[in-house]
C-alpha beads as a LAMMPS data file, in Angstrom:
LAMMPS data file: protein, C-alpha beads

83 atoms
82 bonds

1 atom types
1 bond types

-500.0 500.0 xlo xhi
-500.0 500.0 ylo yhi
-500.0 500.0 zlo zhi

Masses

1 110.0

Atoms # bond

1 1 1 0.000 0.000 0.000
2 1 1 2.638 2.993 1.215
3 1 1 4.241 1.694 -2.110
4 1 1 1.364 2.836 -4.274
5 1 1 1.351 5.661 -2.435
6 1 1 4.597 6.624 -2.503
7 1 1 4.371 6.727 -6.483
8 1 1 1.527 9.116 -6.640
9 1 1 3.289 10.901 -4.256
10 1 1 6.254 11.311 -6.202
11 1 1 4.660 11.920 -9.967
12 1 1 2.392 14.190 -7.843
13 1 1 5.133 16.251 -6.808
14 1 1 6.571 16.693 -9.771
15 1 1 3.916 18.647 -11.488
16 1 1 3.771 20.997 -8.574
17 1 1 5.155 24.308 -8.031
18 1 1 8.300 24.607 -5.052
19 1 1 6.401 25.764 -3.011
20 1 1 4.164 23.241 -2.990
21 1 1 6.733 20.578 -3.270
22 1 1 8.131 21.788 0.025
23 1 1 4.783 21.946 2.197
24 1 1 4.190 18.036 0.877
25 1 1 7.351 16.897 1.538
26 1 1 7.526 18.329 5.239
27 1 1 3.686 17.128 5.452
28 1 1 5.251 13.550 4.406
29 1 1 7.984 13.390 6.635
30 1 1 5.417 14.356 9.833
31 1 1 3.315 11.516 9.099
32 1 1 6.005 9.104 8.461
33 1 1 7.489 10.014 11.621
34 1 1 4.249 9.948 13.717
35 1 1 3.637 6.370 12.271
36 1 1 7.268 5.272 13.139
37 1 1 7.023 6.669 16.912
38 1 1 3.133 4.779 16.828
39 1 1 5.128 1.536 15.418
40 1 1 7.674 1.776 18.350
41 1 1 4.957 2.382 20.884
42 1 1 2.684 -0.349 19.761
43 1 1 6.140 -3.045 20.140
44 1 1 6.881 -1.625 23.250
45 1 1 3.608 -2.089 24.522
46 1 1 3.313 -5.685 22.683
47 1 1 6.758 -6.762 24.217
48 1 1 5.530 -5.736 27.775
49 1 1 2.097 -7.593 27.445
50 1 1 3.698 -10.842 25.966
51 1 1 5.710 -10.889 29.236
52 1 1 2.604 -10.244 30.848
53 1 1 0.972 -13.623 29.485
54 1 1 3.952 -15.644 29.863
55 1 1 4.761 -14.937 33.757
56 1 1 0.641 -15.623 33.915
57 1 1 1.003 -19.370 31.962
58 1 1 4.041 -19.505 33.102
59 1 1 2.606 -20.013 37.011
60 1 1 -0.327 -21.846 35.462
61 1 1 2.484 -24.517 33.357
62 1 1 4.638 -24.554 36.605
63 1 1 1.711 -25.489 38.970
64 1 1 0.393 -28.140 36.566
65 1 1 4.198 -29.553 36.335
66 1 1 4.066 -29.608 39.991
67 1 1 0.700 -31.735 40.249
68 1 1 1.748 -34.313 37.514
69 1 1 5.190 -34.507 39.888
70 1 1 3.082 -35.436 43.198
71 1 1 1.225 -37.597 41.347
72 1 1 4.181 -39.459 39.892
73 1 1 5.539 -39.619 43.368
74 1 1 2.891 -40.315 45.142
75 1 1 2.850 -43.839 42.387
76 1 1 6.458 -44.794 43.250
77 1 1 6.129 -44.454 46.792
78 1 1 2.845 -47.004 46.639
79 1 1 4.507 -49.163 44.315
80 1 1 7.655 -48.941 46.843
81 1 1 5.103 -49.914 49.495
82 1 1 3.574 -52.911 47.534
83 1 1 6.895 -54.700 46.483

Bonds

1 1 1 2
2 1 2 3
3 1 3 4
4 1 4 5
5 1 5 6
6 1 6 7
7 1 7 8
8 1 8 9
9 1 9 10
10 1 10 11
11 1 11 12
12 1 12 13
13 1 13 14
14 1 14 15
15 1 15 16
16 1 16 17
17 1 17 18
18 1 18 19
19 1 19 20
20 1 20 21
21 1 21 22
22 1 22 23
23 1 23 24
24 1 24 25
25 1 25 26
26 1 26 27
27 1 27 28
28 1 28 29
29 1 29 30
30 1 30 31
31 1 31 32
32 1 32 33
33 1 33 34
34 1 34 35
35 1 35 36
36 1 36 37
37 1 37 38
38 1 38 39
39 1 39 40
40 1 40 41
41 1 41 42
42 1 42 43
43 1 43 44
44 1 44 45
45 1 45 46
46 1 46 47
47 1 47 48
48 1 48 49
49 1 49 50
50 1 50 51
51 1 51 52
52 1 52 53
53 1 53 54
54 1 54 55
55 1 55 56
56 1 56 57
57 1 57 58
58 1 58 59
59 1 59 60
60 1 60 61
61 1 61 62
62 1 62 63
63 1 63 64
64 1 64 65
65 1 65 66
66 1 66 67
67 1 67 68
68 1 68 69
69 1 69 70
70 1 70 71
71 1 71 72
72 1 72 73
73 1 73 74
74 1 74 75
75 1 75 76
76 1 76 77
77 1 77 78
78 1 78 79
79 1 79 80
80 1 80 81
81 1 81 82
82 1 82 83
C-alpha cells in the first residue's frame, strides 16, 4: 500500500510548483514520523504484554508440572510400598 502511495506521491510532486513541493514533503515526513514513533509504541507495549501472558502461563504450566510430579511420586512411593 505505502508503495502505491509513494508513487503518486512522487509523480504528484513533480507537477507541482516549489512551493508546494516543500509543504508536501515536510507534510510527508510528519506523518512518516508519527507512524514510526506509533510503530515503536505499539512493540513496546506488545513486548511488555507478551511478558505479561507468559509470567501468567508460566505459574499456570509450573503449577500443573508440579501436580503431575506429586502424582508421579505419590505412584512410586505405593509401588515402593507394595513390592
Amino acid at each position: 500500500m505505502y508503495f502505491l502511495f509513494d508513487i503518486a506521491y512522487i509523480l504528484l510532486l513533480e507537477f507541482l510548483p516549489e512551493e508546494y513541493q516543500v509543504l508536501l514533503v515536510e507534510h510527508y515526513s510528519l506523518v512518516e514520523k508519527d507512524v514510526d514513533d506509533l510503530a515503536h509504541s505499539m512493540a513496546a507495549s506488545m513486548k511488555q504484554q507478551t511478558k505479561v501472558i507468559l509470567a501468567k502461563h508460566g505459574v499456570d504450566l509450573a503449577f500443573k508440572i508440579s501436580q503431575m510430579n506429586k502424582n508421579s511420586n505419590d505412584i512410586a512411593d505405593l509401588a515402593f510400598k507394595m513390592s
